[in-house]
C-alpha positions in Angstrom: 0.0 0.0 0.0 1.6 3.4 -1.0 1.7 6.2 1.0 -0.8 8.4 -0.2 -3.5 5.0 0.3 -2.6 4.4 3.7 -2.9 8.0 4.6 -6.5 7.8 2.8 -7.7 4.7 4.7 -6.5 6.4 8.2 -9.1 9.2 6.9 -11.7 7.2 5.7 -11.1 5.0 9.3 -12.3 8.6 10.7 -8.9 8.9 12.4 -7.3 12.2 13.2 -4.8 11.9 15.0 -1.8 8.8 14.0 0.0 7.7 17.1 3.2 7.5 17.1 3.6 3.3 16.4 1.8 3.9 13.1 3.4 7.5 11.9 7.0 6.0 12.7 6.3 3.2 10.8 5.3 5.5 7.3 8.5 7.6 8.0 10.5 4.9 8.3 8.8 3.6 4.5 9.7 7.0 3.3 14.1 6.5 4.3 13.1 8.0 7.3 15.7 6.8 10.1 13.5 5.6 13.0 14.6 3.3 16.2 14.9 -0.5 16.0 11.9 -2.0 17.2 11.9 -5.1 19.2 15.7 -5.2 19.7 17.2 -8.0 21.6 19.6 -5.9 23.2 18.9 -2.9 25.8 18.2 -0.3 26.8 14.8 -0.1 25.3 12.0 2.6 25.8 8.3 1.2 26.2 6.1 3.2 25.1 2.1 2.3 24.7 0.5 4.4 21.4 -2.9 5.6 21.2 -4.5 8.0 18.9 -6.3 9.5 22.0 -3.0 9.5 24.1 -0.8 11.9 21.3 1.1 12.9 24.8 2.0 10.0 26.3 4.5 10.8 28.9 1.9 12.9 30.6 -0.2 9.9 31.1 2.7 7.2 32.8 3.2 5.8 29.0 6.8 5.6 28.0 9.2 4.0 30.1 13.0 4.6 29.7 16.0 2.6 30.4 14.2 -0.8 29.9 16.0 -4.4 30.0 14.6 -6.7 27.5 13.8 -8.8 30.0 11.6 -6.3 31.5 10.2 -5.0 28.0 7.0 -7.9 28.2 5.8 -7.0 31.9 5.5 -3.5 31.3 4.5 -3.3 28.0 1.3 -5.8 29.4 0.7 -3.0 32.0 0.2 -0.5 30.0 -1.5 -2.5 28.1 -4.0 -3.5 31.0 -4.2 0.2 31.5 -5.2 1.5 28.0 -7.3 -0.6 25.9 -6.9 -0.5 22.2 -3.5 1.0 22.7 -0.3 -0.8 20.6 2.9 -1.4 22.7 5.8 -0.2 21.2 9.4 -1.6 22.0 12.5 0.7 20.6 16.0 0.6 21.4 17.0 4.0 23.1 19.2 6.2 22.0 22.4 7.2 23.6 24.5 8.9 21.5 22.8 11.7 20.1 24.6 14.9 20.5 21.4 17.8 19.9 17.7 17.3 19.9 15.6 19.1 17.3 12.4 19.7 16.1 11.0 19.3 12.8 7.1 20.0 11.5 4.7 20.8 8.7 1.8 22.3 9.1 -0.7 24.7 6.5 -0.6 28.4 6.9 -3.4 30.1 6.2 -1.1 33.2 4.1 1.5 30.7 2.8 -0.3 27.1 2.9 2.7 24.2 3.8 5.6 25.3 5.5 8.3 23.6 7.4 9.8 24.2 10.5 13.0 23.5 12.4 14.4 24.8 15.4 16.3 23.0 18.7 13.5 20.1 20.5 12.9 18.1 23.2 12.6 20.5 26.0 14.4 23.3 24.5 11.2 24.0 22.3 9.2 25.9 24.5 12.4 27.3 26.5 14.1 28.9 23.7 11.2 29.4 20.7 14.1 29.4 18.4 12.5 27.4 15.3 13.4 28.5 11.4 9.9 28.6 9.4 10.2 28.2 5.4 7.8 27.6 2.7 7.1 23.4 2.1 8.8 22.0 0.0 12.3 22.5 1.2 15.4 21.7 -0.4 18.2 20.5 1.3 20.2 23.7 0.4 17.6 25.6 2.0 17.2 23.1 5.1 20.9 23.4 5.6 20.5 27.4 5.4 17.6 27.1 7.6 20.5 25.2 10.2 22.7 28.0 9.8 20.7 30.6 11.0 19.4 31.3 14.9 20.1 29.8 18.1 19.8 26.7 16.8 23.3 26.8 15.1 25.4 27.3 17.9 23.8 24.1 19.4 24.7 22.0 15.9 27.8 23.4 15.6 28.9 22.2 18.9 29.5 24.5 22.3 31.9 24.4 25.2 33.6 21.3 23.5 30.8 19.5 22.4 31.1 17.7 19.0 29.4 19.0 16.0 26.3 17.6 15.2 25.5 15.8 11.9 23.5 18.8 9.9 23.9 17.5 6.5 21.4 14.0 7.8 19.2 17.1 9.6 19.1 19.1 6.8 18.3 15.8 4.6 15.5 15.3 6.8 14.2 18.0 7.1 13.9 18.4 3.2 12.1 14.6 2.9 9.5 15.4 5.6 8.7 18.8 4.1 8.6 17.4 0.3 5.9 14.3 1.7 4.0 16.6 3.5 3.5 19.1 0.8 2.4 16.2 -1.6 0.1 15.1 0.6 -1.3 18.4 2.3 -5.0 17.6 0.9 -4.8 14.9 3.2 -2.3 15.7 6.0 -3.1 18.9 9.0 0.2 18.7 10.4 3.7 16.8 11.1 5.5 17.1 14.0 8.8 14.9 14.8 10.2 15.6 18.2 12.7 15.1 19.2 15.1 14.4 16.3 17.9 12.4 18.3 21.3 14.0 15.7 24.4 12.2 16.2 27.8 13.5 15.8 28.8 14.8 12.6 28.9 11.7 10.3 27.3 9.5 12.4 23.3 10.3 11.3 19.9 10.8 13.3 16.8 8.9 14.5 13.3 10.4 14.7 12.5 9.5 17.9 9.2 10.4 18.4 6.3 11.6 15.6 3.1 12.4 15.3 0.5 12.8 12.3 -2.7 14.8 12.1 -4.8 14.2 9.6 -7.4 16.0 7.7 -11.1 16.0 8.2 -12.6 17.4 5.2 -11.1 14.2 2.7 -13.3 11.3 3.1 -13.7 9.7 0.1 
């Protein structure tokens, strides 16, 4: 099933938001880098996906630093705790270097943009995103990385290595060129955090979310 079909079905399913399992898993389709799931080695995050649950941390549904020994039991409580919700076992990532945020959404002035600006918890504490019109090439993602806040953190401070901005900028592009082929059916992107390794040594999206459009039932 392409893309653009599964997107439709979600739709047609009356879905509007697509939990994380399932957005992962289109990225990922698209060359998207996205954790290993169900690794045999640890440590893993649990996490239990639910289109109703788009936050999931602030309802006791990710757990970090997981054996896989462990992974089962807790992936059966949370389980227990939300019904109709998919476990989710990823290996964790330890050796990202910067944390960024990447989205789409329609403007009502421009329709699809892109932005991209430092994630995780630095989203909210420094507002320092770049907005361009969608699509994005990677020449302008990279410009995009060059300018703000945000470039100080890629390029590395107080002795911190570089992080990889050529596989941000990459990304960046990909999720801005999908999104504006599929704006008649897609609201909004968001993948936070980006987990950007050191220079050379790539990314993982790892965490995404999809919102759908209402008006496209076919």
């Amino acid at each position: 099933m392409s893309a653009r079909d599964k997107l439709q079905s979600w739709v047609n399913a009356g879905r509007k938001v697509v939990h994380e399992g399932d957005a992962k898993a289109l990225l990922g389709d698209l060359g998207i880098p996205v954790p290993e799931r169900d690794p045999t080695e640890g440590p893993l995050v649990v996490k239990l996906c639910h289109d109703d649950f788009p936050h999931k941390s602030d309802h006791g549904l990710v757990k970090l630093n997981v054996s896989p020994q462990d992974a089962p039991a807790i992936a059966a409580e949370m389980s227990a705790r939300v019904p109709g919700g998919v476990p989710l076992v990823e290996a964790m990532e330890k050796n990202s270097v910067a944390e960024w945020i990447v989205g789409c959404k329609i403007d009502a002035t421009f329709g699809p943009i892109v932005l991209a600006g430092p994630g995780g918890v630095l989203v909210e504490l420094l507002d320092a995103g770049e907005i361009r019109l969608a699509p994005a090439t990677p020449e302008t993602a990279s410009q995009m990385l060059g300018s703000g806040a945000g470039a100080k953190l890629l390029a590395g401070m107080r002795g911190a290595p570089a992080a990889d901005s050529a596989a941000l900028a990459d990304l960046i592009s990909k999720i801005s060129v999908f999104f504006a082929e599929h704006a008649d059916l897609i609201s909004e992107i968001e993948v936070n955090p980006v987990m950007v390794r050191a220079d050379g040594a790539g990314l993982v999206a790892a965490d995404a979310l999809i919102i759908l459009r209402e008006d496209t039932q076919t």
